[in-house]
C-alpha positions in Angstrom: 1.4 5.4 2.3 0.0 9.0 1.7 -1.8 10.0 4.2 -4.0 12.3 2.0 -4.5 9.2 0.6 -9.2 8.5 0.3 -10.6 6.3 2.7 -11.7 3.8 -0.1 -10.1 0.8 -2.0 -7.8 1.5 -5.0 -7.7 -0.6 -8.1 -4.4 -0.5 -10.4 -5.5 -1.2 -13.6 -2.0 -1.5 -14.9 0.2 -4.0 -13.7 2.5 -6.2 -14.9 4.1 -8.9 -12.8 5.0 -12.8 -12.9 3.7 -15.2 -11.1 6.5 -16.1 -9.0 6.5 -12.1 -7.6 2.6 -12.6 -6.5 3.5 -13.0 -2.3 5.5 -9.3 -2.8 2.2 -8.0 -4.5 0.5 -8.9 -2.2 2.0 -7.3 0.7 2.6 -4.1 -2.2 -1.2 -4.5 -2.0 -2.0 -4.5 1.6 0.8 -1.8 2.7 -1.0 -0.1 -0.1 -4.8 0.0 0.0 -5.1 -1.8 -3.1 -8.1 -3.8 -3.3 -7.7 -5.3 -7.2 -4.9 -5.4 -9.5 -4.9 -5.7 -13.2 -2.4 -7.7 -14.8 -1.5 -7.5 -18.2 -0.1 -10.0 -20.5 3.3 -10.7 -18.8 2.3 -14.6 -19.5 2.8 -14.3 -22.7 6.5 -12.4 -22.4 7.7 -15.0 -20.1 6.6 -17.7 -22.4 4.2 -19.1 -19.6 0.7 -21.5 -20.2 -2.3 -19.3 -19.3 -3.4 -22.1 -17.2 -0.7 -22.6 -15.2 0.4 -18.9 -14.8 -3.7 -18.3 -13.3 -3.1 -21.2 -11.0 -0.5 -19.6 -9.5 -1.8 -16.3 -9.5 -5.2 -17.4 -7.7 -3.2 -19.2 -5.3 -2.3 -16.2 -3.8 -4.6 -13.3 -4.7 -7.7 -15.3 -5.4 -10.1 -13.3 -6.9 -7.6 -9.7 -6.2 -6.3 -9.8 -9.5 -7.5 -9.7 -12.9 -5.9 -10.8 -15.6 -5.3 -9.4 -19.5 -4.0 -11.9 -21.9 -2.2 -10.6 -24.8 -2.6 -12.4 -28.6 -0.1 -14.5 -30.2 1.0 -12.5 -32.7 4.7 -15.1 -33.4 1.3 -16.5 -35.8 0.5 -14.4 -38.0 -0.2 -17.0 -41.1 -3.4 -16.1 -42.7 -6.4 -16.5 -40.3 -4.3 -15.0 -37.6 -7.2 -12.4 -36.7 -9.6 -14.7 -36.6 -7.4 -17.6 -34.6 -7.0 -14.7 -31.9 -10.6 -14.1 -31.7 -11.3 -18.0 -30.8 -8.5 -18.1 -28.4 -9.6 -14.7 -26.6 -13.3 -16.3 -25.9 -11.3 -19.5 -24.8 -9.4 -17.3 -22.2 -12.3 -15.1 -21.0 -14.1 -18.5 -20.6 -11.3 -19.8 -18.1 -11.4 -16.4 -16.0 -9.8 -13.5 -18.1 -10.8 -10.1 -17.8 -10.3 -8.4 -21.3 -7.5 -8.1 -23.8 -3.9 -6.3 -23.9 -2.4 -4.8 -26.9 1.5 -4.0 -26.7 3.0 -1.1 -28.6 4.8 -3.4 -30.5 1.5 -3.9 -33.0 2.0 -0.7 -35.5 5.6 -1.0 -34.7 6.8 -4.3 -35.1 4.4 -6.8 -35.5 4.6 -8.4 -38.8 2.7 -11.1 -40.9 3.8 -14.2 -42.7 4.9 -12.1 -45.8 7.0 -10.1 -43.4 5.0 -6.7 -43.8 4.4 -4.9 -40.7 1.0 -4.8 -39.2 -0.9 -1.9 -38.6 -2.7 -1.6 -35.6 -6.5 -0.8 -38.2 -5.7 -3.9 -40.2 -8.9 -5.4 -41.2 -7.8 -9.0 -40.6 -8.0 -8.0 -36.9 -11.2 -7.0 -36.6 -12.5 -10.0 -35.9 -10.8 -9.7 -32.2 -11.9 -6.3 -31.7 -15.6 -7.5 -32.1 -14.8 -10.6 -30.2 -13.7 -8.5 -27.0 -16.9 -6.2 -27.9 -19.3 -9.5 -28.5 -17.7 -10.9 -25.4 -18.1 -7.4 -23.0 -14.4 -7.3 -22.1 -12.2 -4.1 -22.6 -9.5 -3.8 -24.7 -6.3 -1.9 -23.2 -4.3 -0.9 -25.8 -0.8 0.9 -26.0 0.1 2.3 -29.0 2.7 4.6 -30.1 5.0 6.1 -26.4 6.2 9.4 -25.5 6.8 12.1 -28.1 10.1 12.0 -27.3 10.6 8.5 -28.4 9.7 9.6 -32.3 12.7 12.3 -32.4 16.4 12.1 -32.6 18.2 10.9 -29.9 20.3 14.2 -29.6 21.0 16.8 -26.4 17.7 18.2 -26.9 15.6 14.8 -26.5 14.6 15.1 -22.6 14.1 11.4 -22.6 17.9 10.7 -23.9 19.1 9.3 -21.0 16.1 6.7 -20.5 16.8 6.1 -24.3 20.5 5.5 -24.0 19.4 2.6 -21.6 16.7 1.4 -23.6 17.7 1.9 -27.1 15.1 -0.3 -28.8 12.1 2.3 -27.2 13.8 4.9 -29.8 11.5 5.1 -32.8 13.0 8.2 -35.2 13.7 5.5 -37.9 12.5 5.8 -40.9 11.4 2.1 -40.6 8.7 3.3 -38.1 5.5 5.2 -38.6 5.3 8.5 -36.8 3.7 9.3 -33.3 0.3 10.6 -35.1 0.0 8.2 -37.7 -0.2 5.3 -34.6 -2.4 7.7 -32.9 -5.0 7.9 -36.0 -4.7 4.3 -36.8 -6.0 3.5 -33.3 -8.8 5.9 -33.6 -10.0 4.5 -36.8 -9.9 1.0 -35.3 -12.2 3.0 -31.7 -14.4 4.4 -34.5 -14.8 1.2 -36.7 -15.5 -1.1 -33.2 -18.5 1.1 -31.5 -19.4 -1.8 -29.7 -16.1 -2.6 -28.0 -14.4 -1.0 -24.8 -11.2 0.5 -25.3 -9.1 1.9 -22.7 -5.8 3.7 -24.1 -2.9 3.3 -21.8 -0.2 6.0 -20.3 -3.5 8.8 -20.9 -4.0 7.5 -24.5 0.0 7.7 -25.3 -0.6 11.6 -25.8 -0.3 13.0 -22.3 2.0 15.2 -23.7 -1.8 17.2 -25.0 -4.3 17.0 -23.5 -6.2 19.0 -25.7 -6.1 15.7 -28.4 -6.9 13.6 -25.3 -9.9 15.8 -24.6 -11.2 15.2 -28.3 -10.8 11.6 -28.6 -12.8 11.0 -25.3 -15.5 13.7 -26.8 -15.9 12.0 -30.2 -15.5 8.3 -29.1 -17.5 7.3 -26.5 -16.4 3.6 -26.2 -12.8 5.3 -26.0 -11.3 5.6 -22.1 -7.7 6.0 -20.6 -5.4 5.2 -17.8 -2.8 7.7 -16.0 -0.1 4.8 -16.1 3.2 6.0 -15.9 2.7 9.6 -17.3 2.3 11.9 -14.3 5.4 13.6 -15.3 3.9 14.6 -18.8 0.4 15.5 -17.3 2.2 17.1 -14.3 4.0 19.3 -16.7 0.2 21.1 -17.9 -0.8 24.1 -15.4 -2.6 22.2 -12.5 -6.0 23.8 -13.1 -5.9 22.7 -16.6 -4.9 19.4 -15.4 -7.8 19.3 -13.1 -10.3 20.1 -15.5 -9.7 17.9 -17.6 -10.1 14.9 -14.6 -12.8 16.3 -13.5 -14.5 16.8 -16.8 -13.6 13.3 -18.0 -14.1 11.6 -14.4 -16.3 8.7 -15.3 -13.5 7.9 -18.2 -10.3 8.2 -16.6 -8.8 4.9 -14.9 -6.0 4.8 -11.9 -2.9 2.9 -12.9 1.5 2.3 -12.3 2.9 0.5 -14.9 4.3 -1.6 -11.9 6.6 -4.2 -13.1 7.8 -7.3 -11.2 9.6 -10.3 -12.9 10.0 -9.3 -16.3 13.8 -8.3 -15.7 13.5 -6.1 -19.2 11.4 -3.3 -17.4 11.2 -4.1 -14.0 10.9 -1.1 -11.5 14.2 -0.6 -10.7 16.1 -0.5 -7.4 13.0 -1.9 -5.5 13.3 -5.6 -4.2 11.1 -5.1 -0.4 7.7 -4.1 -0.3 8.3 -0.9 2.0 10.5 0.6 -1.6 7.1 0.4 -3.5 5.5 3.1 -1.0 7.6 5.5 -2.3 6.1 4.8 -5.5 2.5 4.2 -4.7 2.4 7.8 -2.0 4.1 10.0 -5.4 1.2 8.8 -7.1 -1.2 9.4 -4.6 0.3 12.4 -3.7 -0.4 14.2 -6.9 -3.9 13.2 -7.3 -4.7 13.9 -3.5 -2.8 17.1 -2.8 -1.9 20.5 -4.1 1.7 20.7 -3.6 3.8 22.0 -6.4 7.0 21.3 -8.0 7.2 17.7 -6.4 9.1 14.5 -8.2 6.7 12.2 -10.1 6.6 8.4 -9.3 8.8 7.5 -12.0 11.4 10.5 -11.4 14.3 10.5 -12.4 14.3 7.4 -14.9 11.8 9.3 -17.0 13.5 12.8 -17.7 14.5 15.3 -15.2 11.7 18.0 -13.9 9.1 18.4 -11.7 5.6 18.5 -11.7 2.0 20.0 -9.9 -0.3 18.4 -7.8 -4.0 18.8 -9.2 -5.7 18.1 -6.1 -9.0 15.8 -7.1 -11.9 16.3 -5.0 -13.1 13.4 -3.4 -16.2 12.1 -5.6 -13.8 12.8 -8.6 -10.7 10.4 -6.7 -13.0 7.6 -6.0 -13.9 7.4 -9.7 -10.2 7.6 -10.3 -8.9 4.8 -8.0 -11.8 2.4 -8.0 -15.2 2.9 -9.8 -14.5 3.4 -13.1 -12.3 0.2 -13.0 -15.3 -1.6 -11.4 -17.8 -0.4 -13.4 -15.0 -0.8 -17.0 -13.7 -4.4 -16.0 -15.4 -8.0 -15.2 -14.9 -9.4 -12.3 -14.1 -6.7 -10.3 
């Protein structure tokens, strides 16, 4: 572990890992400083009951992990909006901690008439305003990396990452673009005042932070985590980097994207819990320190550069890696 690293707790607030790998996260944890972990809708992708899966989990971790259930979206008969709604309260009833949207609504999701769902349909509003009514966030990933929505040719720095994972390619013409997620998302932020949102990977547009800058200005129900995208925000000069945490510190959430026990996306290469130091310390070594032209926790599966530390100062860190997921999350 980094030993820049802030003497408080740290919450990742994106997670993803079954319940069978819960002894490993929780060593990951302690070898780690991580007081809470947010776990997002892998129950669902395995095919496992709620019930049972948050047995498990809180057989270990007790009350260290929080849990995101995802909607049902093989039912989407008409009413689908609405059944979601009802079976979100049920969950948050039985211990759930808000709501997590996949990338695949806007991109694949369709209905019973086999038209594809955009993520502003109307017959999901009633889910948005149950997460709102019900005072649990809403993480949401829509759209991916820029480099995803253009052709898969030498000049696409994400090509090899694509070649191994060729259904994250999204040039088609079957596919709406990068923006046209983005604005669909904001238009369902604007319409849902009352709900939390928090956009994952630094509102899927790390790659500006200029348009990340606007969104949190205009929508103030609107927050984001740093999952998986230091090597995009890396890639901005690290002054410009900085200001923009420190000017959005109250709205920016710590995150990994670690991923245990879904074999699809599982963090590669990494089976003891002294690999995922490695991990965790790049993480907190950019946030911590000022070093330049370092690799970035996901480096090289994610493209092939380096990136600059922005070195946070300390009130702005412990925003970052704990307060703002306290203050965002129930249960905490």
């Amino acid at each position: 572990m980094s030993d820049s690293l802030s003497p408080f707790p740290v919450v990742d607030a994106h997670v993803h890992f079954a319940p069978d790998t819960a002894e490993l996260v929780a060593q990951i944890m302690e070898s780690n400083h991580l007081a809470t972990v947010v776990n997002l809708g892998i129950l669902w992708v395995l095919g496992i009951p709620f019930e049972e899966g948050m047995r498990q989990y809180r057989r270990v971790l007790g009350d260290r992990m929080i849990y995101f259930p995802t909607p049902d979206f093989s039912d989407t008969a008409p009413g689908f909006g609405q059944r979601m709604a009802e079976e979100l309260e049920r969950k948050v009833e039985a211990g759930a901690g808000g709501l997590k949207i996949f990338k695949e609504l806007g991109l694949r999701h369709r209905d019973s008439d086999d038209v594809l769902i955009p993520i502003d349909d109307p017959r999901l509003d009633s889910l948005w305003d149950k997460a709102g009514e019900l005072g649990v966030p809403v993480l949401i990933h829509c759209a991916d990396p820029v480099a995803f929505f253009r052709p898969l040719d030498e000049n696409n720095e994400r090509r090899e990452e694509l070649e191994r994972h060729p259904d994250w390619h999204f040039a088609g013409s079957e596919f709406p673009d990068h923006d046209e997620l983005l604005t669909q998302r904001n238009r369902v932020i604007e319409r849902h005042p009352g709900t939390t949102f928090i956009g994952a990977h630094l509102g899927n547009y790390p790659e500006s932070l200029t348009y990340v800058d606007a969104c949190l200005d205009r929508y103030p129900n609107f927050n984001v985590d740093v999952c998986a995208r230091i090597g995009e925000i890396g890639r901005h000069r690290a002054e410009k980097a900085r200001a923009f945490f420190v000017k959005h510190q109250d709205r920016v959430l710590f995150g990994t994207d670690l991923v245990l026990g879904w074999d699809a996306l599982a963090n590669e290469a990494q089976s003891d819990p002294a690999d995922f130091n490695a991990f965790y310390d790049a993480y907190f070594r950019f946030f911590d320190t000022d070093q330049r032209q370092i690799d970035y926790p996901e480096y090289p599966s994610q493209g092939r550069w380096q990136v600059d530390a922005i070195n946070l100062p300390v009130p702005v860190l412990e925003k970052l890696y704990c307060l703002n997921a306290r203050r965002l999350i129930p249960g905490m």
